[in-house]
TIKOLVO-190578 format. One record per residue (C-alpha): residue number from 1; residue in one letter; x, y, z. Coordinates in pm, whole numbers. Last residue first. Layout:
% TIKOLVO-190578
{NUM 'A' {X Y Z}}
...
END
This chain:
% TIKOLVO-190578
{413 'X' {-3403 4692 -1427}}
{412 'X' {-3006 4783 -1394}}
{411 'X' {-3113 5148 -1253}}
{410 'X' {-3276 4918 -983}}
{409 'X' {-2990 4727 -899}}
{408 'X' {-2733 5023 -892}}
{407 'X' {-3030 5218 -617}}
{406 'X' {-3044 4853 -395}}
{405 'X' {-2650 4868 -401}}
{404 'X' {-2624 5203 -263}}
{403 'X' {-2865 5187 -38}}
{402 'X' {-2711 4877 89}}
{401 'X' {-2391 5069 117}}
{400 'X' {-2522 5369 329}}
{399 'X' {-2693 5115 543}}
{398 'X' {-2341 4983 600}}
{397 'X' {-2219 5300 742}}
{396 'X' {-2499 5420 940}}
{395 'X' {-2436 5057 1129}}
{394 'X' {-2074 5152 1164}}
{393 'X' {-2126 5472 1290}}
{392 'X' {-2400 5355 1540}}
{391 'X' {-2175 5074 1654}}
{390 'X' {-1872 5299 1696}}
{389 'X' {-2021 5594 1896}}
{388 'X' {-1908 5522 2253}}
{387 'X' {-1529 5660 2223}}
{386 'X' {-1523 5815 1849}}
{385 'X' {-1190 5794 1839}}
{384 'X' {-982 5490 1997}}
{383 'X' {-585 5557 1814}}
{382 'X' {-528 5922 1853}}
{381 'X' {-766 5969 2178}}
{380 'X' {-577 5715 2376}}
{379 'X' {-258 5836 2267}}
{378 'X' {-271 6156 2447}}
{377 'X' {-382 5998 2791}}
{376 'X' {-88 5739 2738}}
{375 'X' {121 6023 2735}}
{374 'X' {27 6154 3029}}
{373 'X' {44 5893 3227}}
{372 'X' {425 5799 3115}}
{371 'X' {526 6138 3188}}
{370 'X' {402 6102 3548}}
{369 'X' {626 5739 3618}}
{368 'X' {525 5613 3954}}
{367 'X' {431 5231 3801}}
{366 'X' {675 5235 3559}}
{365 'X' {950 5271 3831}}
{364 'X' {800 4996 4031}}
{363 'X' {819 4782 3698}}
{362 'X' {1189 4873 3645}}
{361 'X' {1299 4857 4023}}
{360 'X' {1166 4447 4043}}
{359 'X' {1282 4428 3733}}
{358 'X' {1676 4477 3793}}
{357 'X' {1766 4081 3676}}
{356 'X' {1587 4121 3390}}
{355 'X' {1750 4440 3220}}
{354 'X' {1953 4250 3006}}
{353 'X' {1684 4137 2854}}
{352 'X' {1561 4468 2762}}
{351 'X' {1221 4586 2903}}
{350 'X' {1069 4888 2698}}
{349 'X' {899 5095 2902}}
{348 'X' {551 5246 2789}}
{347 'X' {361 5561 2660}}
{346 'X' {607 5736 2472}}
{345 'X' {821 5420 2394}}
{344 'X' {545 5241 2219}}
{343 'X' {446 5518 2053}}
{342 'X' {696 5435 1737}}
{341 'X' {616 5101 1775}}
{340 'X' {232 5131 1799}}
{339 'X' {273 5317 1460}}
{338 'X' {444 5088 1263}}
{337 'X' {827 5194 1158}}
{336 'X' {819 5363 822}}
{335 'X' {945 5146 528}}
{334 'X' {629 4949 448}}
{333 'X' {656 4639 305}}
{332 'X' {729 4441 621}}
{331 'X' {427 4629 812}}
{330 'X' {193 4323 609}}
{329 'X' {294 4081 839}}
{328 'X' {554 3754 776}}
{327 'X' {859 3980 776}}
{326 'X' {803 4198 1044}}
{325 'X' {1005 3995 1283}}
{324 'X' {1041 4142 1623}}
{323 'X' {1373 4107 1809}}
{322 'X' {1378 4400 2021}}
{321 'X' {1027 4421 2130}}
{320 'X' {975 4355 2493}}
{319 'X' {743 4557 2641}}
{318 'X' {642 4705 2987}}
{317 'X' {342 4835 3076}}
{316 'X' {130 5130 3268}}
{315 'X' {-203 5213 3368}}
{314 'X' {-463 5370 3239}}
{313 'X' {-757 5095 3290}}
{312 'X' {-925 5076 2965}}
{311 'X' {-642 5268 2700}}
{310 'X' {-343 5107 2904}}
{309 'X' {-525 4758 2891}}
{308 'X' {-636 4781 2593}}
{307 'X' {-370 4889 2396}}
{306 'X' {-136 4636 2495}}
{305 'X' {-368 4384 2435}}
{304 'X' {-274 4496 2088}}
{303 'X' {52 4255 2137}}
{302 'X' {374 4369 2042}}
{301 'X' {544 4232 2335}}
{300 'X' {387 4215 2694}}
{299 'X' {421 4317 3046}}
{298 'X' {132 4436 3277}}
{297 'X' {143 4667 3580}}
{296 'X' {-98 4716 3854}}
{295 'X' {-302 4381 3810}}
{294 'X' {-653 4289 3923}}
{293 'X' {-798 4492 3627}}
{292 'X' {-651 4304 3317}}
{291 'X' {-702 3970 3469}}
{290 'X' {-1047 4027 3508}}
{289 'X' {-1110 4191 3217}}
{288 'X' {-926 3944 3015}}
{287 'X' {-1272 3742 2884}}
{286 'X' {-1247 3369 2737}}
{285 'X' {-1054 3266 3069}}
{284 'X' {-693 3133 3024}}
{283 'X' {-540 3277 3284}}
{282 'X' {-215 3112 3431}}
{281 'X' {-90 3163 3815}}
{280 'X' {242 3293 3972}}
{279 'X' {287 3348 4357}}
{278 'X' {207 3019 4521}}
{277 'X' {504 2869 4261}}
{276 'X' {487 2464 4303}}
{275 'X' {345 2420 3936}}
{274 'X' {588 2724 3826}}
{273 'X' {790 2420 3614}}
{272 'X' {523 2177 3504}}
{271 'X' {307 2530 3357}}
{270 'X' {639 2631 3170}}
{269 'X' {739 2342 2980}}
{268 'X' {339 2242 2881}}
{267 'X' {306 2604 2779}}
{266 'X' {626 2595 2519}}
{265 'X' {504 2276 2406}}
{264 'X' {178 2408 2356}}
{263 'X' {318 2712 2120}}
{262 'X' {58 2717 1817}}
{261 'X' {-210 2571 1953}}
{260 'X' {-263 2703 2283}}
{259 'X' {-38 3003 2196}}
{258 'X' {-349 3133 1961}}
{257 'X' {-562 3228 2273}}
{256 'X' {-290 3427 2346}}
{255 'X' {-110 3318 2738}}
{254 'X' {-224 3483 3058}}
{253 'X' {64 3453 3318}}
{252 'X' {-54 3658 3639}}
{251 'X' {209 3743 3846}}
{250 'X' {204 3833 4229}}
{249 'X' {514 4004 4362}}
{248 'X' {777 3859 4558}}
{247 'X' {1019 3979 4304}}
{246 'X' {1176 3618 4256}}
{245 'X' {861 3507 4065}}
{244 'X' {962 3759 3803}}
{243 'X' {1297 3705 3776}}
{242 'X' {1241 3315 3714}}
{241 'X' {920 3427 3462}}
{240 'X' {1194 3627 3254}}
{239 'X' {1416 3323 3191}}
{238 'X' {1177 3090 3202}}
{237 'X' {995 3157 2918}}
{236 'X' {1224 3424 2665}}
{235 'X' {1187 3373 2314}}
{234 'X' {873 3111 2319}}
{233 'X' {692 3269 2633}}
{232 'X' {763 3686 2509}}
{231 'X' {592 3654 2175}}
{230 'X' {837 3662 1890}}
{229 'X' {820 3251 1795}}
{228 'X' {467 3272 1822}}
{227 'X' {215 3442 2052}}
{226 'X' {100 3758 2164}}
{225 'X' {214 3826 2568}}
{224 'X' {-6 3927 2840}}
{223 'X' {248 3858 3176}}
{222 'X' {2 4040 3424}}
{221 'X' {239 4182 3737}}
{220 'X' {42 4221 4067}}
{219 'X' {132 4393 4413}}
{218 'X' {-18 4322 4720}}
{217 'X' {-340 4160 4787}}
{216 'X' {-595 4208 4493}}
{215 'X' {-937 4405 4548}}
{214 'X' {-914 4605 4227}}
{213 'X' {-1262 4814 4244}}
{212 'X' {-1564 4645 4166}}
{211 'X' {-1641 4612 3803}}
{210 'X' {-1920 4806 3649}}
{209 'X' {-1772 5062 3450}}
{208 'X' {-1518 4838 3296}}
{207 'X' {-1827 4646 3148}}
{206 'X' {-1937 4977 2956}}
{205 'X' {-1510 5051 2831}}
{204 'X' {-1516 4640 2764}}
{203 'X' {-1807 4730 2466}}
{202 'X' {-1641 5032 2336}}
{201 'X' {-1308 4887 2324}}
{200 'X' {-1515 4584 2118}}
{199 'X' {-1641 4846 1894}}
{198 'X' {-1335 5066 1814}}
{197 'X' {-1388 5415 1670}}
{196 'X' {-1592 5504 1296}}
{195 'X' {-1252 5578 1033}}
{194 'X' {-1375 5533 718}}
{193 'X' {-1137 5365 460}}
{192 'X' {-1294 5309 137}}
{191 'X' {-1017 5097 -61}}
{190 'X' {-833 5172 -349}}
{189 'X' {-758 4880 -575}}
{188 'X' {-443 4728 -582}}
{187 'X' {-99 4834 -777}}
{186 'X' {105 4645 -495}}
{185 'X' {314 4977 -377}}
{184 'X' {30 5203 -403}}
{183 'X' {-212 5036 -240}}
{182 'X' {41 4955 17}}
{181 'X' {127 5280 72}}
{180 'X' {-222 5354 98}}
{179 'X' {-325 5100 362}}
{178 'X' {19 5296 553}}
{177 'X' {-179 5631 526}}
{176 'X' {-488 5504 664}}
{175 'X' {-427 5371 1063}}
{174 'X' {-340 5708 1170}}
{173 'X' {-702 5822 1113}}
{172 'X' {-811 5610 1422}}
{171 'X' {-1066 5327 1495}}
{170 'X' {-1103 5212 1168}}
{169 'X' {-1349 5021 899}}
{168 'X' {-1178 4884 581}}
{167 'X' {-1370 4921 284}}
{166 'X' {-1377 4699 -58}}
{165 'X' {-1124 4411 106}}
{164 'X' {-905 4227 -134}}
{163 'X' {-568 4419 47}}
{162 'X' {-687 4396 374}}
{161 'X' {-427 4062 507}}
{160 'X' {-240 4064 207}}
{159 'X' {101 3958 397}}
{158 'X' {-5 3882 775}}
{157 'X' {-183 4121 985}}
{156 'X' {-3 4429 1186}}
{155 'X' {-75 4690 887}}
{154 'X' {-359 4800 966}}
{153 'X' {-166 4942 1280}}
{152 'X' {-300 4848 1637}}
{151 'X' {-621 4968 1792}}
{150 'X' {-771 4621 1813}}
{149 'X' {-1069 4427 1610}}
{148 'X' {-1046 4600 1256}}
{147 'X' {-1388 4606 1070}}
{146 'X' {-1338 4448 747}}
{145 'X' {-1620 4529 430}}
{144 'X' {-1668 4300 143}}
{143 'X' {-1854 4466 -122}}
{142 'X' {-2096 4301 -410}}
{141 'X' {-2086 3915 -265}}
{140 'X' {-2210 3660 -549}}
{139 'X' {-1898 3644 -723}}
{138 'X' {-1773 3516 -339}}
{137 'X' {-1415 3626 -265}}
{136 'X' {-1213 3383 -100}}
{135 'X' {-1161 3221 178}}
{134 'X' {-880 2941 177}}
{133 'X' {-606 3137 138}}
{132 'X' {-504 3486 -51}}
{131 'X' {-899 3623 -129}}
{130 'X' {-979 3754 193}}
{129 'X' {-641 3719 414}}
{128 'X' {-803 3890 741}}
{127 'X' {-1119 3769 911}}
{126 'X' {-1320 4085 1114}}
{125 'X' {-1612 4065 914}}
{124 'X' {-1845 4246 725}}
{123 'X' {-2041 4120 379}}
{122 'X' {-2268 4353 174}}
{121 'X' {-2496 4267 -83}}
{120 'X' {-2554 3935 -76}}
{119 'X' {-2489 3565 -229}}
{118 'X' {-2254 3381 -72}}
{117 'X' {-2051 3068 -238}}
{116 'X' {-1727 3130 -56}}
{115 'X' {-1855 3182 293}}
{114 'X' {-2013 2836 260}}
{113 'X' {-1676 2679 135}}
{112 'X' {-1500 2882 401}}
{111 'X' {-1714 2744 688}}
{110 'X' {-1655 2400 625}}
{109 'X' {-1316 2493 523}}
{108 'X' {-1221 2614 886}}
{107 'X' {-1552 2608 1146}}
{106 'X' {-1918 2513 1113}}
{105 'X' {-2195 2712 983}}
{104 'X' {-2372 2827 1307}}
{103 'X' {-2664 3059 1184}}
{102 'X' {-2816 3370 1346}}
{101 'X' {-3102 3619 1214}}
{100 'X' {-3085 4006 1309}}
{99 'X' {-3386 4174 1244}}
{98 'X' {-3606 4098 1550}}
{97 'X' {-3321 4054 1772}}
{96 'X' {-3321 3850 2148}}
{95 'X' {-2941 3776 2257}}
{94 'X' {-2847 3393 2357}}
{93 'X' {-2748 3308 2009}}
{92 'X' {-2489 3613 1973}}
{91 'X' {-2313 3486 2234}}
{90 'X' {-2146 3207 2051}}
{89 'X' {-2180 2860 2132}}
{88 'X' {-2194 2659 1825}}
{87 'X' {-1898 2890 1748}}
{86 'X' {-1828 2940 1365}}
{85 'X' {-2054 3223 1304}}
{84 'X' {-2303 3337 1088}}
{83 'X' {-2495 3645 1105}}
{82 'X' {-2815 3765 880}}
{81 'X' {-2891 4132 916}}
{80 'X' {-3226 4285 831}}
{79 'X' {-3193 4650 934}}
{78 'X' {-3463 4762 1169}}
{77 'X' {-3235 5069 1251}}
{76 'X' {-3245 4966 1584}}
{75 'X' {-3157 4636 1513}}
{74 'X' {-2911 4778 1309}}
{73 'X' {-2742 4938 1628}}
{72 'X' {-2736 4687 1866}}
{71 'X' {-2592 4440 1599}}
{70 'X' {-2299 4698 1529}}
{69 'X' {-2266 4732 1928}}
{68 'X' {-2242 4322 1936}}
{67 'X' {-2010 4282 1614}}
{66 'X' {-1669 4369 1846}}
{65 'X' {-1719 4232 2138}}
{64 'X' {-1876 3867 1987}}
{63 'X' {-1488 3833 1805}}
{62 'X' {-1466 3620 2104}}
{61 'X' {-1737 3356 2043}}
{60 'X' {-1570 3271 1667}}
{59 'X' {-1467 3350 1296}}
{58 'X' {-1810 3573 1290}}
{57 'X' {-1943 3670 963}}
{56 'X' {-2156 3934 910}}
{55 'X' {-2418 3945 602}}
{54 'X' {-2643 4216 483}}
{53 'X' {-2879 4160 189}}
{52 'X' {-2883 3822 187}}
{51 'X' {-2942 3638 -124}}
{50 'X' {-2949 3189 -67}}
{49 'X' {-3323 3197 -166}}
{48 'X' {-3240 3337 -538}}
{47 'X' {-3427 3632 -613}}
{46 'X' {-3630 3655 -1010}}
{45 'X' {-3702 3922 -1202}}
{44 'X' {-3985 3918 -1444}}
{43 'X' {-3892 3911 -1825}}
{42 'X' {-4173 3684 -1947}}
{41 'X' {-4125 3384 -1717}}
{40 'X' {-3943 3203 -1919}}
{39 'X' {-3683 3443 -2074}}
{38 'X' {-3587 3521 -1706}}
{37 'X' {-3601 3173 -1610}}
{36 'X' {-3321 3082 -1881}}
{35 'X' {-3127 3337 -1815}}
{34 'X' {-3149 3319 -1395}}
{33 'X' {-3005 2959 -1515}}
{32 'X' {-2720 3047 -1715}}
{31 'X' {-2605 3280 -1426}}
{30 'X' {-2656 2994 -1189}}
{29 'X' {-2450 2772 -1410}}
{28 'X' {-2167 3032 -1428}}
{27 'X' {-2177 3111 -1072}}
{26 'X' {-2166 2739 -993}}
{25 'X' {-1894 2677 -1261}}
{24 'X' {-1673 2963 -1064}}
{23 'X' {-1761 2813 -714}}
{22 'X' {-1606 2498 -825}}
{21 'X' {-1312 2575 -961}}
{20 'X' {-1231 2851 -681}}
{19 'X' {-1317 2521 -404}}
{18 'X' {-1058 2307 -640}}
{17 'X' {-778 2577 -604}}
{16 'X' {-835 2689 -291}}
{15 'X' {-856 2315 -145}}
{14 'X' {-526 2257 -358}}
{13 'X' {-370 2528 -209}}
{12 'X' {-453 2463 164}}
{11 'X' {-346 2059 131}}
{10 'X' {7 2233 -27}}
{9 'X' {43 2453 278}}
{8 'X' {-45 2155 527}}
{7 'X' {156 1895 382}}
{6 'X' {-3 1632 187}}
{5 'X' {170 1268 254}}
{4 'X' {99 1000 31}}
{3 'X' {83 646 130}}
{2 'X' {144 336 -80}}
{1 'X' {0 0 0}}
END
């Protein structure tokens, strides 16, 4: 018996290539088809039972932040909305909407193939890489819309990440000229940039209110790092937790989401060797509030956790950047340094490895720093504008687009 091997890469390009065959003789047919019935029936148009007007797509349960004040809003508006998702057990389900119907239509390809032979109007979501791997554009889809889900540079996802995308929805102006440069660079399309604030900020900013003050004994240091060979737990681990956990102080380890695939090796090692620590625990809850208020200083890399944590609670960090690899993101083919690197050092302390053994004074220092406050104070209203209003803008937005589309259909009949 003979067995072939398909590596992941070449298993994704062959599903892209046989899902675009398909999808293009099903657009074809279909077009033959609405032909054939519209010479039938005497010239009368006809719908197809698959057309949505509005679609959102949700990759999963904790995007729920960000599309929750956008649902709010077109329910308002009495906008139908249909929204799939790929978590049986997403929020969305247990929330009461008359306009707003909800689907579960599985996760990876599953999803992507069903993605990939939409019919509507508009389609939001917060998935990069539309059109480069496995999801691609529908020929049934008019605009494709992508709301960004941190303040962080546009440019922060992997290679192509907006570039297929008809509008791109922001939470700061700074975030447009490097989508240009890329424009520019790759000979792509334009895209509609509209700035309208930052949902999901917008949703933690109401829950923030409500929390009971930060009733934690003694100081507390939240390790929040991103994940992947640059995040803080695979290029540093034990080395910077064994400082840490000599300090005395508390310190909460919350690992990505992502790491728990991507890195488990690296959290197996580290979990079996703090197991007998009393003064370092791991947070993996779905929601960071918690963890994000308890502590008085956090330390991460170039996370966008970053972001909210000085934006929500205003306090200070420390980051570890030196080594960063731009190559795999989109920020590799631009020549200015990102944004949140360039602030970075205005509104944070950068943590050297050298430095390790002095961190105890470095995060205490942090912690009393006045400049540091009021920077962070001055960045908060670059990158998170609109505070409160980003559901309304973004539902004004998208109704804008549908009458747009409904006004080119009927100059086509």
């Amino acid at each position: 018996m003979i067995l072939c091997y398909i590596d992941p890469g070449t298993g994704s390009m062959l599903f892209s290539i046989v899902i675009g065959l398909v999808t293009m003789l099903y657009f074809l047919g279909k077009a033959l088809w609405i032909k054939l019935k519209f010479v039938f029936t005497g010239g009368k148009a006809t719908n197809s039972k698959n057309y949505y007007p509005l679609v959102i797509y949700s990759e999963g349960k904790r995007y729920y932040a960000v599309f929750r004040p956008i649902l709010v809003a077109l329910e308002k508006k009495g906008i139908p909305t249909m929204f799939f998702t790929s978590s049986e057990d997403d929020p969305v389900f247990n929330d009461s909407y008359m306009h707003i119907f909800t689907e579960y239509i599985g996760e990876g390809n599953k999803a992507f193939t069903r993605l990939n032979f939409l019919e509507a109007d508009v389609c939001l979501m917060t998935t990069p890489g539309l059109d480069v791997y496995q999801l691609k554009r529908s020929r049934g889809v008019k605009h494709y819309s992508h709301v960004l889900h941190a303040v962080d540079d546009a440019t922060s996802y992997r290679l192509f990440g907006l570039d297929y995308f008809d509008s791109v929805l922001l939470s700061g102006e700074y975030q447009k000229e490097h989508i240009r440069i890329l424009e520019q660079k790759r000979g792509i399309k334009e895209k509609e940039l509209v700035v309208v604030g930052c949902p999901y900020l917008d949703v933690l900013q109401e829950k923030v209110s409500t929390l009971p003050e930060n009733s934690s004994d003694g100081f507390t240091v939240l390790v929040a790092p991103s994940w992947g060979k640059s995040g803080i737990l695979s290029r540093y681990g034990s080395s910077l937790l064994d400082r840490l956990v000599e300090t005395g102080f508390q310190i909460i380890v919350r690992p990505h989401p992502q790491s728990n695939q991507s890195e488990k090796d690296v959290l197996d090692e580290l979990t079996n060797r703090y197991a007998d620590n009393k003064n370092l625990s791991w947070d993996y809850s779905t929601e960071n509030l918690h963890a994000l208020s308890s502590s008085d200083i956090m330390i991460s890399d170039f996370s966008g956790v970053i972001f909210d944590y000085t934006f929500l609670f205003d306090r200070p960090f420390l980051y570890v950047t030196g080594e960063y690899d731009s190559m795999p993101y989109d920020s590799f083919d631009i020549d200015e340094q990102p944004w949140k690197f360039r602030i970075l050092p205005e509104i944070g302390r950068e943590l050297k490895k050298e430095e390790f053994p002095r961190i105890k004074e470095i995060l205490l220092e942090a912690v009393n720093s006045r400049e540091l406050q009021d920077n962070r104070k001055a960045a908060k209203q670059t990158a998170w504008q609109y505070q409160g209003e980003s559901g309304e803008r973004i539902a004004t937005y998208l109704a804008s687009l549908l009458l747009v589309k409904n006004s080119d259909s009927e100059e086509m009949t």
